[in-house]
C-alpha positions in Angstrom: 0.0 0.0 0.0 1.5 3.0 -1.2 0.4 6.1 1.5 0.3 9.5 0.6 2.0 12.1 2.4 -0.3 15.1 3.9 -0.1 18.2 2.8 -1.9 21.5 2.6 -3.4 23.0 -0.8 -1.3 27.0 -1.3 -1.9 29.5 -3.4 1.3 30.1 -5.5 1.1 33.5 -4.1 -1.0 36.4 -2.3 -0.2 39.7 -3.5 -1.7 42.5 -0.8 -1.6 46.3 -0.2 -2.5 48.3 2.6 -2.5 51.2 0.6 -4.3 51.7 -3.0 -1.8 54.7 -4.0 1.7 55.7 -3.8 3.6 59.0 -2.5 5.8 59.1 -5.7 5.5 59.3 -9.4 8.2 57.0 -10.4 8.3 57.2 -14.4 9.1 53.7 -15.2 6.0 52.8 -13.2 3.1 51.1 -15.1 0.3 52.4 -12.7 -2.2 54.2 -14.5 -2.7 56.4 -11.4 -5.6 58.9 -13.6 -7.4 55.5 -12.8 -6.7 54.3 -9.6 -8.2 58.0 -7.7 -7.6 58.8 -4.2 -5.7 56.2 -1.2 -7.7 54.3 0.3 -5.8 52.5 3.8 -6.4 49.5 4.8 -8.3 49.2 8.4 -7.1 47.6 11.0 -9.6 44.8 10.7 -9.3 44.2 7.5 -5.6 43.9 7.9 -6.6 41.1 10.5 -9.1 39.3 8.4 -6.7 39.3 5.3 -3.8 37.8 7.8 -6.3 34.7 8.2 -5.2 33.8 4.5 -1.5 33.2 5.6 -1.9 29.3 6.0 -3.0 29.5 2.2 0.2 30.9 1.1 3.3 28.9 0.1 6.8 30.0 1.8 8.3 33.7 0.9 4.7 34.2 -1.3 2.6 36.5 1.0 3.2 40.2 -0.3 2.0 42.2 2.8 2.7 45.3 -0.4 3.7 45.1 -4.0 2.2 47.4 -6.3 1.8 50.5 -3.9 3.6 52.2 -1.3 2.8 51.0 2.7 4.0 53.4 5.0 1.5 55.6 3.2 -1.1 54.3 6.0 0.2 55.4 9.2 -0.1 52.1 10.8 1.4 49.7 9.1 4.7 49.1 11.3 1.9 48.7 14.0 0.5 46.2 12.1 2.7 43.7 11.7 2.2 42.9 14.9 -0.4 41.0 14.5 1.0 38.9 11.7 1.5 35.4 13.5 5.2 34.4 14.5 4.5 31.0 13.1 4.1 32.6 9.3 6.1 35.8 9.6 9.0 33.9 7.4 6.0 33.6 4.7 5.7 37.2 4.3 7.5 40.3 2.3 6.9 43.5 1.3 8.2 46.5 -0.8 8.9 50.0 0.0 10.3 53.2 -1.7 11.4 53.9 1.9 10.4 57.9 1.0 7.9 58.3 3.8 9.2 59.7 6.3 9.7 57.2 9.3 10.2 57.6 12.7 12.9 56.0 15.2 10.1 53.8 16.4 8.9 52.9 13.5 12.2 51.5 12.2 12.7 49.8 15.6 9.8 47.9 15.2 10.4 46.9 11.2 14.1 45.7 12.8 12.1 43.1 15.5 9.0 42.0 12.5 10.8 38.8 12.0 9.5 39.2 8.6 11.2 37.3 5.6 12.6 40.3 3.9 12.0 44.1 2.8 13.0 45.0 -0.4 13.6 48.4 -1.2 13.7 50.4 -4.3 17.1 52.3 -5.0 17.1 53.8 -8.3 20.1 55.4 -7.8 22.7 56.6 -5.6 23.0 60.2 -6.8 20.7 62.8 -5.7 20.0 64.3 -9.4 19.3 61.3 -11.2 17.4 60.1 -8.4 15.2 63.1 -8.3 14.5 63.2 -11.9 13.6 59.2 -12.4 11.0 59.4 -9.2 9.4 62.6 -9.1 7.5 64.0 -5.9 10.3 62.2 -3.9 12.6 63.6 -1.4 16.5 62.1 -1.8 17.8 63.9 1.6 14.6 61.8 3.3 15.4 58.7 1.6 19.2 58.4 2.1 18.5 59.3 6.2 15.3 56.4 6.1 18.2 54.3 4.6 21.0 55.9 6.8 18.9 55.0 9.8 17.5 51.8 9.0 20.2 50.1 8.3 22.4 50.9 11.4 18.9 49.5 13.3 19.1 46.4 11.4 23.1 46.4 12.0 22.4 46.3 16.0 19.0 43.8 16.1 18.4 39.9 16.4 17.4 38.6 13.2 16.0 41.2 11.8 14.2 40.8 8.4 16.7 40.6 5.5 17.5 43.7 3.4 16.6 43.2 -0.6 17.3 46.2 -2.7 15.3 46.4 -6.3 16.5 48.5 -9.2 15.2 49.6 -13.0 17.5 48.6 -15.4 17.9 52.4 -17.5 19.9 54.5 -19.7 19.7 56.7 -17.0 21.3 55.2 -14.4 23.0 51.9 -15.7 26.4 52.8 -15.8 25.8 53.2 -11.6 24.4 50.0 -11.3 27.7 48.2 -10.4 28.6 51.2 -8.1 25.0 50.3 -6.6 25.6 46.9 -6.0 29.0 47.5 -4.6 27.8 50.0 -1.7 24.4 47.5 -1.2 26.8 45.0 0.2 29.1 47.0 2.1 27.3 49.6 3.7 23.8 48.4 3.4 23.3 45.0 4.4 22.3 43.5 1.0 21.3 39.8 1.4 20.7 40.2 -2.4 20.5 42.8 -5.4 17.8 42.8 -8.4 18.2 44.4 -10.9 15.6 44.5 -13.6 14.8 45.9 -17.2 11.3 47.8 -17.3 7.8 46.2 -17.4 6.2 47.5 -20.6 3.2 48.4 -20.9 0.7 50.7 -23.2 -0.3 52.8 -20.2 3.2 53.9 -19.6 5.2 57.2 -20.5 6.2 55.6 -23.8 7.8 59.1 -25.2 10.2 59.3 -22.0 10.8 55.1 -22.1 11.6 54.9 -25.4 15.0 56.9 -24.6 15.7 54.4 -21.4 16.1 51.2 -23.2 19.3 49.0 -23.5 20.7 47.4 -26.3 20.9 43.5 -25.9 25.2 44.0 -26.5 24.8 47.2 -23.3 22.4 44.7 -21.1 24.9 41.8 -21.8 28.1 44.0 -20.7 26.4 45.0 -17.9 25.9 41.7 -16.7 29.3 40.4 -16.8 30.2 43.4 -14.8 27.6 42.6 -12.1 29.0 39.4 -11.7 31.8 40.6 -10.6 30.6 42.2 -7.5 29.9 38.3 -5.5 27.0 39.0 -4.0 23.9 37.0 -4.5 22.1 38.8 -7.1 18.9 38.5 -9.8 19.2 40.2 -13.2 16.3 40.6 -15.6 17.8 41.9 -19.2 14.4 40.6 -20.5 13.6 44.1 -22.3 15.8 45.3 -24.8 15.5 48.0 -28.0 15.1 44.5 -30.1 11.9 43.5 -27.9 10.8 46.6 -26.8 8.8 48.2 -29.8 7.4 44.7 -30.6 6.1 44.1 -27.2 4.2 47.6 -26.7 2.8 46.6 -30.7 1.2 43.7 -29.4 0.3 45.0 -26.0 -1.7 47.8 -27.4 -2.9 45.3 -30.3 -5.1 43.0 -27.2 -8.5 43.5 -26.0 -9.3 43.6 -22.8 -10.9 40.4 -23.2 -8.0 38.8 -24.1 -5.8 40.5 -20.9 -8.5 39.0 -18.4 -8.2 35.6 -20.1 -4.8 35.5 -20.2 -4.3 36.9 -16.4 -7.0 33.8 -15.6 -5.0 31.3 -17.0 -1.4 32.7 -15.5 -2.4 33.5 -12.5 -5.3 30.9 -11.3 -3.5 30.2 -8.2 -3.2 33.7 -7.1 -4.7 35.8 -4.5 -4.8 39.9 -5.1 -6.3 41.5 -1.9 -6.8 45.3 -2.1 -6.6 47.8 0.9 -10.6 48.3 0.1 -10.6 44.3 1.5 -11.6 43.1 -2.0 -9.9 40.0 -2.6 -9.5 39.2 -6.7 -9.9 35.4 -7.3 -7.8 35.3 -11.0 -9.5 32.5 -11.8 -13.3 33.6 -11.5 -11.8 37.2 -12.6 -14.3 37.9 -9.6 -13.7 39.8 -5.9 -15.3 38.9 -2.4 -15.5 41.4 0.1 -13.6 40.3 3.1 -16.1 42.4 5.2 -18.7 39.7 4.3 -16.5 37.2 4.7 -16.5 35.6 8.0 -14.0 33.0 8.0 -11.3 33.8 4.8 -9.0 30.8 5.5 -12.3 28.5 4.7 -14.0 30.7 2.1 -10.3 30.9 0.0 -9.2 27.6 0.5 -13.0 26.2 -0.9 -12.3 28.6 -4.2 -8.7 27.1 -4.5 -10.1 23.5 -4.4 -12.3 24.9 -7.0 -9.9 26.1 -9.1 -7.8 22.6 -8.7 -10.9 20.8 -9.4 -12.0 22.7 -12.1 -8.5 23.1 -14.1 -8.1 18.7 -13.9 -11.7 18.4 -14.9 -10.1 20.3 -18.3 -7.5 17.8 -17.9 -9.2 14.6 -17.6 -8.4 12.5 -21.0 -11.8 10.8 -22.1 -10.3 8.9 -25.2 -10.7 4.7 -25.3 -7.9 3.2 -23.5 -9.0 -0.3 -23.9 -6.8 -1.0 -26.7 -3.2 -0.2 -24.4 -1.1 -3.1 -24.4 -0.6 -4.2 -21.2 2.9 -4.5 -20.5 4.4 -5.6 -17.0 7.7 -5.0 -15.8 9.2 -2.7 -12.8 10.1 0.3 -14.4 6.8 2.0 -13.0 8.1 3.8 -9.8 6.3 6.9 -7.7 8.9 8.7 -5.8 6.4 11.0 -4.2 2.8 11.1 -3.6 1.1 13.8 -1.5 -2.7 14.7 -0.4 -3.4 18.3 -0.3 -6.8 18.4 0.8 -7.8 16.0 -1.7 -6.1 16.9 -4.6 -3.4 14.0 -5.2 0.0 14.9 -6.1 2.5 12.1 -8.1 5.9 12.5 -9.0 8.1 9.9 -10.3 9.0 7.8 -13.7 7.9 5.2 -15.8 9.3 3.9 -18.6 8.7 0.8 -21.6 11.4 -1.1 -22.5 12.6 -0.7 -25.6 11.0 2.9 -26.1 12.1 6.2 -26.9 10.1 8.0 -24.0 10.5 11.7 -25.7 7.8 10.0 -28.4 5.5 9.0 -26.1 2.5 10.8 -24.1 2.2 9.7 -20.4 -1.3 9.4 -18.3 -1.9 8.7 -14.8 -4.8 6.5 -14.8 -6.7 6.2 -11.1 -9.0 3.2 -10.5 -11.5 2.3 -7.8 -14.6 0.1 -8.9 -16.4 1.4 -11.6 -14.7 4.8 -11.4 -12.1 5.1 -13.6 -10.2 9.1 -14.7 -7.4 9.6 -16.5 -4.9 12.5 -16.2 -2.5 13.8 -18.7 1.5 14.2 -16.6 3.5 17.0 -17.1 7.3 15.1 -18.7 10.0 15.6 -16.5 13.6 14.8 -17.5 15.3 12.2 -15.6 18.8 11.8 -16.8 19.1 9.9 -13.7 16.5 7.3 -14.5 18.8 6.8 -18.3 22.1 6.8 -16.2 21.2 4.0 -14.1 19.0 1.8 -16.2 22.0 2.5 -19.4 19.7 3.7 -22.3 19.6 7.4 -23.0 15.8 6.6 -24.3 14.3 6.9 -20.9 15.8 10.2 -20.2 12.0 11.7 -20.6 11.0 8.7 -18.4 10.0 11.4 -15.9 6.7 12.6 -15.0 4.4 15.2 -12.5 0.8 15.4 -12.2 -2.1 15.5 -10.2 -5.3 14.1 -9.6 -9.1 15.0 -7.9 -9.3 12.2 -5.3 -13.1 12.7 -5.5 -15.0 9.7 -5.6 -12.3 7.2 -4.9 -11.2 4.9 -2.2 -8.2 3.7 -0.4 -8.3 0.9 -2.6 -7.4 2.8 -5.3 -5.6 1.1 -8.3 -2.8 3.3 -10.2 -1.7 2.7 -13.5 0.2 4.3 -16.0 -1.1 4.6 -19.9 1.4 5.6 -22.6 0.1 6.8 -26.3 2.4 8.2 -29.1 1.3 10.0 -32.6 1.6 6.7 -34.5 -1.1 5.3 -32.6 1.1 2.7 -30.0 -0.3 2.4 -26.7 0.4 0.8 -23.3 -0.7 0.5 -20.1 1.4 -0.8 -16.9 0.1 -0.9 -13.1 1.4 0.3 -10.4 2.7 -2.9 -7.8 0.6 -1.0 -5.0 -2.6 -0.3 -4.8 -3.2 3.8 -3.1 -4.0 5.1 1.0 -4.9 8.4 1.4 
């Protein structure tokens, strides 16, 4: 009897703001801020309701900010307080670090036992500073920095220190100078540094100057890996990519965005400081005000989402003319419950095949209740290493399954189908507990 391991069902992530504004006009940003109106700050109860989602989210995925600027509402320092030491190492969020902050305030974002606090730094220099975020203040900045940083020096585990920065013609050739003073004087645990988002509601006249040639974005690169600390960089705009990606950003409906931020991002979470929550999937919000109990409400949409995206999934074709084939090269390495969505990892192979040619489906069996599941291929050089044929390198395989309607009896077996028609099936030696 092959038992599965317990686990809970996560959203890949849960992107939240206390605010709905921010206290800069950053002009790289791709907030249409005509649109968004006046702040709104997230309540104190709200902030407690939306903290109830925190079991939901996978490790390092809960975004406490990300699209706007916190310390905007007064109390957020205060409020992370209440976020649970048990998931504080889930959580994140990002600052401009332009609001004014007091002593106290930094003393208490030094003991938050947050994950990490990543921080924007454009650049170093108070000019180009100034001029790429406008309605900022560099002098209040660089003492939030000063300040926060010799805090952080002096406290027990305090959260780590990320610093983000835009990728620009502007301020490129400081980027290495950046990443050299991150990591001495300003506790970097890592750098990212990143080419713009681009998008049609953006200030396209004063971007189309700021973008890097791939040959520029390349050079910078190797001179970023020089520096040794741990570090992200995304070149993925360039002046090649740049004009076709606003031409075919400006060229979708608004039909096809939604669709395409569905299917993306169906296993996100997007709560607003209003206490909406966006479900990506549904493309529908919820009111946490109405909601009494979030952890149960969100984690009944999630199952709906798994169910729902495996019911699309679920091969219907005739499998009764598989060969059955026998043999042990049919092995799960892992298999996991998450609230009744069945995980399986592993590889399966038939002797004599070329795996790359073949289709593999996980095929669950329990009476009269048969479904079939298309896997995700996953290379296993390992599997061809050991077994001496270079044919079962695609031997590998991922997928899940909607435990719905079956037993711990449950029979496994594994159904392989190429183009030319071939088919087998092989069962597992163990039958399933869960």
């Amino acid at each position: 009897m092959l038992t599965a391991q317990k686990e809970k069902l996560l959203y890949n992530i849960i992107s939240c703001d206390t605010t709905g504004n921010c206290n800069i006009r950053c002009k790289f940003c791709f907030n249409n801020w005509e649109k968004l109106g006046a702040n709104v700050s997230m309540s104190e109860d709200i902030f407690k309701k939306m903290i109830q989602l925190l079991p939901l989210a996978k490790d390092n995925s809960f975004y406490l900010s990300c699209l706007f600027e916190p310390f905007i509402n007064k109390n957020f320092a205060d409020f992370l307080a209440y976020v649970p030491e048990e998931y504080r190492q889930k959580c994140f969020f990002t600052t401009n670090l332009v609001a004014p902050l007091s002593d106290e305030q930094i003393d208490k974002l030094s003991k938050a036992h947050i994950d990490h606090i990543n921080i924007s730094m454009e650049s170093l220099e108070e000019g180009t500073y100034n001029d790429l975020c406008e309605k900022s203040n560099f002098k209040t900045y660089s003492d939030n920095l000063r300040r926060l940083t010799e805090a952080f020096r002096k406290a027990e585990n305090p959260p780590k220190l990320r610093y983000i920065t835009m990728i620009l013609r502007a301020n490129y050739k400081e980027l290495p100078f950046i990443a050299y003073r991150c990591k001495n004087e300003f506790l970097s645990s890592a750098n990212e540094f990143r080419t713009p988002y681009v998008g049609p509601n953006m200030r396209l006249e004063w971007l189309d100057d700021q973008i890097l040639t791939k040959k520029e974005l390349a050079d910078l690169t190797g001179l970023l890996g020089c520096i040794g600390i741990p570090m992200e960089i995304d070149t993925g705009t360039d002046t090649d990519s740049y004009a076709k990606t606003i031409e075919t950003k400006r060229e979708r409906s608004e039909e096809e965005f939604i669709k395409e931020e569905s299917e993306n991002r169906c296993y996100e979470l997007r709560v607003s400081s209003n206490g909406l929550v966006k479900v990506y999937a549904e493309n529908k919000c919820y009111d946490l005000h109405d909601i009494d109990n979030p952890y149960e409400f969100f984690l009944e949409k999630l199952k709906s989402v798994y169910r729902d995206r495996l019911k699309k999934n679920e091969y219907t074709g005739d499998i009764s003319d598989a060969e059955v084939i026998a043999g042990d090269m049919f092995c799960i390495d892992r298999f996991t419950d998450s609230d009744g969505i069945l995980g399986f990892e592993g590889w399966a192979a038939v002797g004599g095949q070329n795996m790359s040619e073949f289709k593999k489906y996980i095929v669950l069996r329990s009476g009269s209740v048969r479904k079939v599941y298309e896997a995700q291929s996953v290379s296993r050089p390992d599997v061809a290493s050991a077994l001496g044929n270079e044919g079962y390198t695609e031997s590998g395989f991922k997928v899940n399954a909607d435990s719905e309607g079956f037993s711990s009896d449950t029979e496994v077996f594994m159904l392989f189908k190429n183009d030319s028609g071939k088919s087998f099936i092989k069962r597992f030696s163990d039958a399933l507990a869960f």
